[in-house]
C-alpha angles and dihedrals in degrees: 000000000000121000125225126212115221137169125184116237136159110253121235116235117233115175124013090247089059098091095038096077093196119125105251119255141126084030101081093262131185080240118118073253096071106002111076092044083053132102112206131169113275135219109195112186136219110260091222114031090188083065114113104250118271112245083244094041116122116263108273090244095056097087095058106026111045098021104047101009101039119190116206120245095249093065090054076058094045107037123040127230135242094225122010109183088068096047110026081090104062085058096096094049121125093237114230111213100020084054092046082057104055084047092058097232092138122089099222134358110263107193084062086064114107120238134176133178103244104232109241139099077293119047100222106202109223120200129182108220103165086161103060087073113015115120087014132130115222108243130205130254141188114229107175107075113060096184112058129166110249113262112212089194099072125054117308133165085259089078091048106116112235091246085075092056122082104181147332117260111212133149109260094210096224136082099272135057117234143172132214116196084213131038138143113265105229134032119206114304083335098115098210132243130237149216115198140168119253102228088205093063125196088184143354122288094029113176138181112218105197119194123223087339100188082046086069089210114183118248098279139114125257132173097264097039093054099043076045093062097038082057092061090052097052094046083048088062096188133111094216088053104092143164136225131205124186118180128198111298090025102074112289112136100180118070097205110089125261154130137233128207140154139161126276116171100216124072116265110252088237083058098065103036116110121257137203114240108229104213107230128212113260082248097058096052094078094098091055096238135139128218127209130158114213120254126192098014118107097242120055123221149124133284114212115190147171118357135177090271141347098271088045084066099041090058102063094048102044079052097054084049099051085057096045085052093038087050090047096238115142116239144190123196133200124206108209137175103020085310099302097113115047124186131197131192122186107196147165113217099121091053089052093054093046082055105042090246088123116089113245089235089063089043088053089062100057093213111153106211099218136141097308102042089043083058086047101254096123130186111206117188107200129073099228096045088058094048085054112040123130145164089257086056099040089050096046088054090049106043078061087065094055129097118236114275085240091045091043093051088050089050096048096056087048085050089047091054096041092055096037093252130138138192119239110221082237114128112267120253129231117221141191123235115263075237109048088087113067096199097093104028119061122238117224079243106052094086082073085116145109083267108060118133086223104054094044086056115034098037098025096048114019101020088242109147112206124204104226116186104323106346116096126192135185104263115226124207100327118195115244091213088064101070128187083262089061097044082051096042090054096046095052082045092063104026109007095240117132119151098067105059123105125180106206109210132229088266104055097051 
């Protein structure tokens, strides 16, 4: 008889239909009942992102910022912009998230959630979130089996209500990217792809992107799924815009396949750690990629770059994924740098829990090591965790993902015949982080200057003080109608920082 490896976790919750079980219809639904007869926005994307932009091409930050991030009219009004002739325009937009907020679809505030960047050679980012488990029974899973058919029967995106979605995501086949507000949701046999919020938040901005979503595909990567994601990444066109992927046994915990992504203005600690540069042979370098494996980071993987072109990259990696799913050995995958740096981390925690290999200490914390605390974003759910966090800490719950140095390197020569490529018996080289310098990528902190939006605003017209990164200042007579959301809604406006910017209140001067 066959034995099943299971562990017991709460469930995050990712849409509000998600603890309803019914099967979706009379309530406007993404099911064959309600979708085909819908209209929905539509993001149509560039077939080349390499191309130059088109004279009537979208402005590069309309993707992100009025699409996912969505600012409300009335800071265009506050808080002037750089440059208005690209973004008078989006003006008029009925602004997604934003929008999803004032309707109260979201479980919890999170920008209401505490964070902190952990001190230490990393950087772990901490954040508080008390509101992703509370009033939740843990719920069985079975972590052993990385491929599983799809089961209509549980929860699936099908059952998700339209007033979740904020647009659907598709190649739009010509040289320029464009958006229609209203568009019908399917074309011919082609099931659609979305774009939704997730209602149990890490960051502002959190989305789901689900791939083909009448088509019930498993949570699993394929060819067009994946290039579909890096192309999100790409149209995002931000380094702190990145996407997630968790498959089965690494904490994915819907079987119907998606992605997450959302917006953090810091670099990931995984980011920044060094890497180890795998010579290739002359006859695998015709894709274009480069191949690193991650040192001195807790956690070990693979960093896939560059690349001819996007679907060059996506390839390989699609590719390095299908053998991880066909091996059975549970992934999780990070799509970094507009879809240009992809890491993958194959890891066995989940097997280690289901076989009381997993110190109780580390269970007690509930933390679920998947894409983004791998990355070294973690959500901690308990006070006294987040008070005491360190890099120590971080690094100890992390080591327990990683495969074994003996087990990675087998995985990685299975992964190297599985994508055609071979290693030259040249020395391997080590390598710096794109973000180890801090001469090309912006730090959240790096708008502290004469010329922040929200200095100007908040001290030079309404007397306001703000407190940015480590300086804090009395507040004077701060307007109750400019709330912290403001303040951080005009920063990432300007300078597309968010996660730094506190508004003391009157109190607290």
């Amino acid at each position: 008889m066959e034995m099943k490896l299971t562990i017991k976790r709460v469930p995050t919750v990712l849409s509000n239909y998600q603890e309803e079980g019914g099967g979706g219809c009379g309530r406007n639904c993404l099911g064959d009942c309600c979708l085909p007869a819908s209209k929905l926005p539509l993001y149509a994307f560039k077939a080349d992102p390499k191309k130059p932009a088109q004279d009537d091409e979208l402005p590069t930050e309309f993707f992100l910022n009025s699409l996912l991030l969505a600012q409300i009219s009335e800071l265009y009004q506050m808080f002037p912009l750089r440059n208005k002739n690209e973004t008078s325009s989006l003006v008029t937009l009925k602004h997604k998230w934003e929008d999803r907020v004032a309707r109260g679809l979201f479980r919890y505030d999170v920008t209401a959630c505490e964070t902190k960047v952990i001190p230490g050679e990393l950087g772990f980012v901490a954040q508080l979130n008390e509101g992703r488990h509370l009033k939740k029974r843990p719920t069985e899973f079975r972590v052993d089996r990385v491929l599983q058919p799809f089961d209509s029967a549980k929860f699936n995106f099908t059952k998700v209500g339209q007033e979740e979605v904020l647009f659907r995501f598709e190649k739009g086949g010509g040289d320029s990217s464009y958006f229609l507000e209203n568009a019908p949701s399917t074309e011919g046999d082609h099931a659609p792809s979305v774009v939704a919020i997730n209602v149990s938040p890490i960051e502002y901005g959190h989305v789901l992107l689900i791939p083909r979503v009448l088509d019930r595909l498993p949570q699993q990567i394929d060819p067009e799924s994946f290039l579909l994601a890096l192309h999100m990444a790409a149209e995002a066109a931000s380094p702190y815009f990145r996407l997630g992927y968790n498959s089965l046994g690494a904490f994915a915990t819907i079987n119907h396949l998606h992605f997450q992504a959302y917006y953090l203005s810091v670099p990931f600690p995984v980011e920044k750690a060094p890497t180890k540069k795998i010579p290739l042979a002359k006859c695998a370098l015709n894709s274009g990629v480069k191949v690193s494996k991650l040192t001195n980071f807790p956690v070990r993987g693979l960093v896939f770059e560059r690349g001819n072109t996007l679907k060059d990259l996506a390839d390989v990696v699609t590719n390095a994924c299908i053998w991880l799913q066909e091996n059975n050995v549970p992934f999780n995958v990070l799509i970094s740098d507009s879809g240009r740096r992809i890491f993958v981390f194959p890891q066995c925690y989940a097997e280690k829990q289901a076989l009381g290999e997993v110190s109780q200490d580390l269970l007690d914390t509930q933390v679920n090591p998947a894409v983004w605390e791998i990355s070294g974003h973690i959500v901690l759910k308990r006070r006294t965790d987040f008070e005491e966090a360190s890099e120590a800490s971080a690094w100890r719950l992390l080591a327990e993902v990683s495969l074994s140095e003996e087990r990675f390197e087998e995985v990685k020569a299975c992964i190297f015949e599985a994508t055609g490529l071979t290693e030259s018996d040249e020395e391997e080289e080590s390598s710096e982080s794109p973000y180890a310098s801090s001469s090309s990528v912006p730090r959240a902190s790096s708008h502290m200057s004469e010329g922040c939006l929200v200095l100007q605003a908040f001290v030079e017209e309404r007397g306001h003080v703000a407190v940015l990164g480590t300086g804090e200042v009395d507040a004077q007579s701060l307007n109750p109608r400019h709330s912290r959301r403001d303040a951080q809604m005009a920063c990432w406006l300007q300078f597309g920082c968010w996660t730094c910017i506190q508004i003391l209140a009157p109190s607290q001067a």
